[in-house]
SESE-207883 format. One record per atom (N, C-alpha, C): x negated, y negated, z negated. Coordinates in pm, whole numbers, plus 50000, padded with zeros to 5 digits. Each point is the difference from the previous one (the first is absolute). Layout:
REM residues N
XYZ;...
This chain:
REM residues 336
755925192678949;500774992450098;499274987050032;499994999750131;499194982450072;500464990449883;499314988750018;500514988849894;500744989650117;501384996649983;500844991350094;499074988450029;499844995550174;499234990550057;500744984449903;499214990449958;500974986949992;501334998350122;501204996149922;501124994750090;500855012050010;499475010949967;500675010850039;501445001149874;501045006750091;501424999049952;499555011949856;500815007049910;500135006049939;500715012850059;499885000450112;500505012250051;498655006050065;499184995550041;498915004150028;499455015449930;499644997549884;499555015249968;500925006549977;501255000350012;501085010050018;500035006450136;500034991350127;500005003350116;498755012150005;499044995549947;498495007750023;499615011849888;500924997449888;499935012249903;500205015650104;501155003550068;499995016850058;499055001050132;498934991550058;499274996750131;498755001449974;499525009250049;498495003450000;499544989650029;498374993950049;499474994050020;499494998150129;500264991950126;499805004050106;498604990150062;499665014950088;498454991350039;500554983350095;498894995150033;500264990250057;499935003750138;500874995150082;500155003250126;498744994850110;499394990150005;499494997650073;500654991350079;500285002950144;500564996150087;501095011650047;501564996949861;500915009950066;500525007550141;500035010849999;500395005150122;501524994850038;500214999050196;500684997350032;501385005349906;501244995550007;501384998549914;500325016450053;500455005949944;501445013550046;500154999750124;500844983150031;500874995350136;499035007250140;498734993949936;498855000050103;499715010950074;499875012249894;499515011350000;501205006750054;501014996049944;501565007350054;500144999250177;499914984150018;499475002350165;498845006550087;498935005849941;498954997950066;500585018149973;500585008949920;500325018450026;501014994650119;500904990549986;501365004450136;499034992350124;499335000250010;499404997050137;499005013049984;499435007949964;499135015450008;501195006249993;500945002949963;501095006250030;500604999850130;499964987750037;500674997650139;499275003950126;498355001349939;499335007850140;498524993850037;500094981149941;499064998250043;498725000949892;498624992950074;499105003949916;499494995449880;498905005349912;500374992449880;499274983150032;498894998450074;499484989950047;501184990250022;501285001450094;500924995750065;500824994849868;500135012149889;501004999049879;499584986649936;498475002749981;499424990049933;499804991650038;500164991850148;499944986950076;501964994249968;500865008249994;501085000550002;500704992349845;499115009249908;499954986949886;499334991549897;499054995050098;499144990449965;499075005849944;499925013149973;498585004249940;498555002450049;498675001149975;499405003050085;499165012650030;500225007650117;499625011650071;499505010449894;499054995349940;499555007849870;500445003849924;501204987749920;500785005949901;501125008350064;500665000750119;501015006050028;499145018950006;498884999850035;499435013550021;499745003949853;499594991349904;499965007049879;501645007749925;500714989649986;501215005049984;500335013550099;499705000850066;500825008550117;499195016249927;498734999750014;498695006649924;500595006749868;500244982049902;500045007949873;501245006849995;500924998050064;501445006450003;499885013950089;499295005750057;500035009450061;500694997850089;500334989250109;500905001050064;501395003449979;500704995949856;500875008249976;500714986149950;501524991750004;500304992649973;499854996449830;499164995949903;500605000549866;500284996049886;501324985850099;501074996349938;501165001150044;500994996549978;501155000750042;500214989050133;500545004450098;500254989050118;501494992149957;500765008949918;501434984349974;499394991349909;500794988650070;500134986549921;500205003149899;499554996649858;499974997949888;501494992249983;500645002749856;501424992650009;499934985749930;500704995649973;499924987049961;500104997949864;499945013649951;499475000349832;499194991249951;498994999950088;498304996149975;499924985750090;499084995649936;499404985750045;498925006750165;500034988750091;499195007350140;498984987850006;498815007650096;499344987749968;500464987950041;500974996450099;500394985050062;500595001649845;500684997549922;500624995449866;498964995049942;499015008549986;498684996149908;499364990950042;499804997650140;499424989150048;500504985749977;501465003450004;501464986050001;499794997449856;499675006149864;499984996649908;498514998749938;499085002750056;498404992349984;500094985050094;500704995050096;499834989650022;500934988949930;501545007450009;500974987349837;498814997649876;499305013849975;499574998049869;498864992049968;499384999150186;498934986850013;500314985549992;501555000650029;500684986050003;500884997749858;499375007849926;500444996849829;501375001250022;500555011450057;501525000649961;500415006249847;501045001250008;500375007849837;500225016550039;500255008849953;499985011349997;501775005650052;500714989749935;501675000450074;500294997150126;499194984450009;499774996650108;499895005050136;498575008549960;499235012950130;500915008550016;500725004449871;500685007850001;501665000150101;500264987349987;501064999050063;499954994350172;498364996849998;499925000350167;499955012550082;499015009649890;500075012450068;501195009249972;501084999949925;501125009349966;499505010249938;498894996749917;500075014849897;500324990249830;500305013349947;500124994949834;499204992449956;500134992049943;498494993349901;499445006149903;500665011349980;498675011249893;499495009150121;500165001850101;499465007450114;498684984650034;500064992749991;498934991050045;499244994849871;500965006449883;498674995749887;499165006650018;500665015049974;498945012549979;498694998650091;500594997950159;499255000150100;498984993449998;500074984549948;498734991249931;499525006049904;500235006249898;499115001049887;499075013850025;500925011450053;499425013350035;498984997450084;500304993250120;499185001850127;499324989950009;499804989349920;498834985950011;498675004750029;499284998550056;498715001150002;499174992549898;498985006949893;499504994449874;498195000349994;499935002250141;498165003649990;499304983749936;500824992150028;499374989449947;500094992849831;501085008349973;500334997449858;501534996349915;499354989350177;501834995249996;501015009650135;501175000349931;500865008550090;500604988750106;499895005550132;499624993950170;501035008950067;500914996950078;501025009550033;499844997050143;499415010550058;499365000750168;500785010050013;500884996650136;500985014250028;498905012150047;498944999050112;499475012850021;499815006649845;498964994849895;499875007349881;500885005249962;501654998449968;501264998349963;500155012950035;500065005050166;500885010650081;498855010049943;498134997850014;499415011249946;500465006749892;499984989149879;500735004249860;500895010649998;501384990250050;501125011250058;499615014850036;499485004850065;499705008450101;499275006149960;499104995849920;499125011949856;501005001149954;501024994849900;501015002149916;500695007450005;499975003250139;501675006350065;499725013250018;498265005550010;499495015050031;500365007749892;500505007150077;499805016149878;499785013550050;498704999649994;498725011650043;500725011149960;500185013050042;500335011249954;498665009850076;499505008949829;499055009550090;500525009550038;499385007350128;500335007150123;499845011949979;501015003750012;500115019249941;498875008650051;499084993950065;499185009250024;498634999449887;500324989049924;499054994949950;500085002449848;501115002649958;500365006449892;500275010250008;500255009550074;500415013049971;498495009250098;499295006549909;498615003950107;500355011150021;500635009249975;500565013050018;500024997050168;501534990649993;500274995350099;499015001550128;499674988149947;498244992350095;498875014250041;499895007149961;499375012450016;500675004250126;501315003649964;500635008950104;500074995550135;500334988049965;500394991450158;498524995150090;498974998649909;498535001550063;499245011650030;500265012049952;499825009550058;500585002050093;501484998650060;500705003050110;499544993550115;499904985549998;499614990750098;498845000850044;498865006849914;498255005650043;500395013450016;500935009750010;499695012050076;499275008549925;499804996449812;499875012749930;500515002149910;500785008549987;500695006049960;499715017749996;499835004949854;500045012349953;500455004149924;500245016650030;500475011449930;499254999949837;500655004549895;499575003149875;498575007450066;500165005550061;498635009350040;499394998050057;499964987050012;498584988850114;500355004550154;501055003950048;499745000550145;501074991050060;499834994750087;500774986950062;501175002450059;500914992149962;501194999950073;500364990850120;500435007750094;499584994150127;501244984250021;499624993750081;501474987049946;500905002350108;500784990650045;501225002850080;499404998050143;500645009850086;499635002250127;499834986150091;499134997650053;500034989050123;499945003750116;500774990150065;499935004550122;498704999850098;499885012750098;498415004550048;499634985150044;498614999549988;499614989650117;499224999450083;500494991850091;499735003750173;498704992250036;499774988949930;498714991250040;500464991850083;500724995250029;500344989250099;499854988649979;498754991150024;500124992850002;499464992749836;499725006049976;499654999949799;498935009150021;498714998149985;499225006150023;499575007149868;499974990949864;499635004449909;501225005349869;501324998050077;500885004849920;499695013949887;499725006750126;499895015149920;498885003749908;499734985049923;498744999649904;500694993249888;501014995350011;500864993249871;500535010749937;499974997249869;500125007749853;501294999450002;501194992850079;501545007549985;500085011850044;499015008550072;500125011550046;501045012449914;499164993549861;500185008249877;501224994249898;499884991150043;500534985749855;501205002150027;501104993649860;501345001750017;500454987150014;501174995750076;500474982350001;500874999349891;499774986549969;501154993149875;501325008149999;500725001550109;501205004250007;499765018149968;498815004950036;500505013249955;499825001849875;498884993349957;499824999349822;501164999049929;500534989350038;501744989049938;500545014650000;500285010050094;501375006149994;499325014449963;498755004250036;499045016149897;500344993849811;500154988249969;499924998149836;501675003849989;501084996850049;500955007649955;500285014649973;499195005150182;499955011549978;498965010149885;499124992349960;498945008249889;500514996049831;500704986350006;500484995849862;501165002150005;500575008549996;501724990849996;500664998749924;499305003349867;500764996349901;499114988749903;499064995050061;498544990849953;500404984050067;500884990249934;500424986950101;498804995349987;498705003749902;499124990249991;499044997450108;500235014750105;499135003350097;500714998250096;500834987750050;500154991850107;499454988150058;500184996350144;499774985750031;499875005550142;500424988450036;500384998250140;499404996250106;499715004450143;498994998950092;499644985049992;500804990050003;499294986650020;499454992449898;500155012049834;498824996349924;498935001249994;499895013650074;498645002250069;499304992050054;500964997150134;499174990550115;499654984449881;500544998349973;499544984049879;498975002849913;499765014049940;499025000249894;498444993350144;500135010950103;499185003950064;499364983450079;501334993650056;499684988950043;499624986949942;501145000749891;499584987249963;498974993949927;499344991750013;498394997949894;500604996949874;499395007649910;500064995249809;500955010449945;500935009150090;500725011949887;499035007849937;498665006750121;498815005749910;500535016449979;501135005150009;500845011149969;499295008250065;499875000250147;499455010450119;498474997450035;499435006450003;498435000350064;500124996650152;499674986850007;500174989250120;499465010650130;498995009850016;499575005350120;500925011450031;501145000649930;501465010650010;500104998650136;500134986250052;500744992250081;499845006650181;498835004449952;499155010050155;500905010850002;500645006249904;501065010150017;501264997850026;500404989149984;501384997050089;500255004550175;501045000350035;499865006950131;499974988350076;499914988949961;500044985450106;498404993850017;499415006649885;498714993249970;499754989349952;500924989949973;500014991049982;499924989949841;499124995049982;499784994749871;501264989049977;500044988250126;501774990449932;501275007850071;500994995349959;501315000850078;500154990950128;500075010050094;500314986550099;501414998550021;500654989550010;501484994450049;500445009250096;501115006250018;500035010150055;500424986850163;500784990649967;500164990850134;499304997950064;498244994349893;499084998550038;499235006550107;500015018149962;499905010050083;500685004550158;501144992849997;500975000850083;499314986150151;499674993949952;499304989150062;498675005550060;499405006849981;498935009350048;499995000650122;499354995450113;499855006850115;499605014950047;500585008450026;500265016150017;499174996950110;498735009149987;499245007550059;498904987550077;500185003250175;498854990550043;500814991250118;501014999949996;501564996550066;499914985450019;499344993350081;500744984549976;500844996350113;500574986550013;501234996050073;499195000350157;498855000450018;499864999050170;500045014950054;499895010049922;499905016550016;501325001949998;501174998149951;501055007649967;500825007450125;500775009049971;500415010550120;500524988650064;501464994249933;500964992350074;499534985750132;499265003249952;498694985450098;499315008850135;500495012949992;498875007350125;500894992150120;499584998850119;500394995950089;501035011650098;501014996050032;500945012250092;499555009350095;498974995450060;499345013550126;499225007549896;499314997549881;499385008449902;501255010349954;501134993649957;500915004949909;500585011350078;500304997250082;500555012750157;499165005450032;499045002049968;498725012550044;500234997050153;500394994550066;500164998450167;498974996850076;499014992749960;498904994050049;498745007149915;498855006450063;499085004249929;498434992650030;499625003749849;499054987849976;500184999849858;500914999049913;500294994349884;499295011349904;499334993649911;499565010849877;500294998949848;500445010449950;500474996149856;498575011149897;499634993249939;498915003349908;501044999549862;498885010749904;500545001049888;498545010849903;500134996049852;498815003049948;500595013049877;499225011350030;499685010449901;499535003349918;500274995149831;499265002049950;499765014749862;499355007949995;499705014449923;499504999949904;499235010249952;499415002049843;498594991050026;499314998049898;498564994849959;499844988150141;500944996550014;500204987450124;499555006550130;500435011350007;499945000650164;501034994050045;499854994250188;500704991850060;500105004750134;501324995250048;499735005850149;500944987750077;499584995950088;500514989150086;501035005450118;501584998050035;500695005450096;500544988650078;499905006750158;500004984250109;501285012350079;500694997349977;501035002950117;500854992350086;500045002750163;500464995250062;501485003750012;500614987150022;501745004849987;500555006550123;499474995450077;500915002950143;500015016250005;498175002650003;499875016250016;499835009349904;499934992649854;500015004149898;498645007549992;498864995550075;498935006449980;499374993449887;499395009249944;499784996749839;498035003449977;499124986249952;498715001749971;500024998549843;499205009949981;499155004249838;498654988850012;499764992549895;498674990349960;499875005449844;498455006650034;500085005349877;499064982449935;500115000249850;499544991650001;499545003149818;497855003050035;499524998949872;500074991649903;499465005749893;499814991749860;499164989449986;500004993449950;498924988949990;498955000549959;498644997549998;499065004749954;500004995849839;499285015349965;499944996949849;501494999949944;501195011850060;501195000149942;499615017349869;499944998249913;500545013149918;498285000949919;498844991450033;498874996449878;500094989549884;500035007649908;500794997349858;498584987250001;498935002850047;498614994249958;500174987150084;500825000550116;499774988450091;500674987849938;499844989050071;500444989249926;501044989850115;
């Protein structure tokens, strides 16, 4: 056990007797509060750049978080209850405690107990210097290591498991007798517009959700061989579970390595549509086909990117084909 800094109370190595040893922070990361605002603004739609101008962080760190989280919120968005000390408390009682108040004192400006503001000094002081220094940022880090409790991820303990659900999602899967079992039907595809779709490995692959509900049907009397589609999507996304073989992720049917906000998605401008094109803006002798002259174009697009350009006139409804080639150097794997 550490040897108590001079000055230190006699509660000291009691507090620190059941507490591992924690690295030194550096320059603690923003508070809970911080982070709690910066998911309900990616939730709400906008970007993470935007999230991260939104609370005070900068551009970088809001993309790492966003990164290491997989796009996936992961903490809780409610307010924390008033069980716990927040950082404005911690802050209100690192500055009394700069103005040499007493511990009742602080205590009775801020309305918590005075063994809720002992503990809080002695646990959470900052001691890199020898002597214990009670800086609220250090304080809320403390806290907030304190408060984790890591649970490992069923995919990560159970490999039986982990086998099954990675074979499904890569599309191999076999018979005792080495010959492959084919995965769940997809629907044909047409090429539209996705040129290289019909080269992605979901062709074969099974999604989270059919895995989740084939383990009831193959175990059902085995609870150990459960878990649920959006444990999947978390092993797969988030950085540091380590559970799933990170290049799985090409077999999802979205393609997609983060989660995007589904609001976020919703905000998307659909197609090539902007506000000076829109139908409702055509002018009335266009709209009445009455007057001819007017032409409405529209674009075709087929397999391996063929294209075809259509100019039809409204009045007479006479209708021109533009065929329209590939670009040079479309479909040489060698070209650059």
């Amino acid at each position: 056990m550490p040897q108590a800094p001079a000055g230190a109370r006699r509660q000291w190595a009691a507090d620190r007797a059941m507490r591992a040893p924690m690295r030194s922070p550096g320059r603690p990361e923003p508070s809970r509060a911080v982070q709690r605002e910066f998911w309900r603004l990616i939730a709400s739609g906008v970007t993470t750049v935007q999230a991260a101008e939104g609370v005070g962080v900068s551009a970088p760190v809001g993309i790492r978080w966003f990164r290491h989280a997989g796009g996936m919120t992961p903490l809780s968005l409610d307010e924390p209850t008033g069980r716990y000390l927040s950082f404005a408390e911690r802050e209100e009682i690192a500055l009394l405690k700069a103005q040499d108040m007493g511990v009742r004192e602080i205590a009775l400006t801020i309305g918590r107990d005075p063994g809720t503001v002992s503990r809080e000094l002695r646990r959470n002081a900052a001691t890199r210097g020898g002597k214990p220094v009670y800086r609220a940022v250090v304080a809320q880090w403390k806290a907030q290591q304190a408060a984790k409790r890591p649970k490992t991820a069923k995919l990560v303990g159970n490999e039986r498991l982990r086998e099954y659900v990675q074979d499904r999602l890569a599309g191999n899967v076999r018979r005792h007798d080495g010959t492959i079992v084919p995965g769940p039907r997809t629907p044909p595809w047409k090429g539209l517009n996705k040129p290289y779709r019909r080269d992605r490995r979901w062709s074969t692959a099974w999604s989270p959700e059919q895995i989740a509900h084939r383990l009831k049907v193959e175990f059902p009397d085995d609870e150990s061989m459960r878990i649920s589609h959006e444990a999947i999507y978390q092993s797969l996304f988030i950085e540091g579970r380590g559970a799933l073989k990170r290049e799985l992720v090409t077999c999802l049917r979205t393609g997609r390595a983060l989660r995007e906000p589904r609001v976020r998605s919703r905000n998307k401008p659909q197609g090539h549509v902007t506000a000076d094109v829109v139908l409702s803006e055509r002018p009335a002798e266009a709209n009445d086909r009455a007057v001819p002259g007017h032409w409405e174009g529209d674009l075709i697009i087929g397999t391996d990117r063929s294209a075809i350009g259509t100019l039809v006139e409204r009045s007479s409804r006479s209708t021109l084909l533009v065929h329209l080639p590939r670009m040079e150097g479309w479909g040489d794997v060698n070209g650059h």
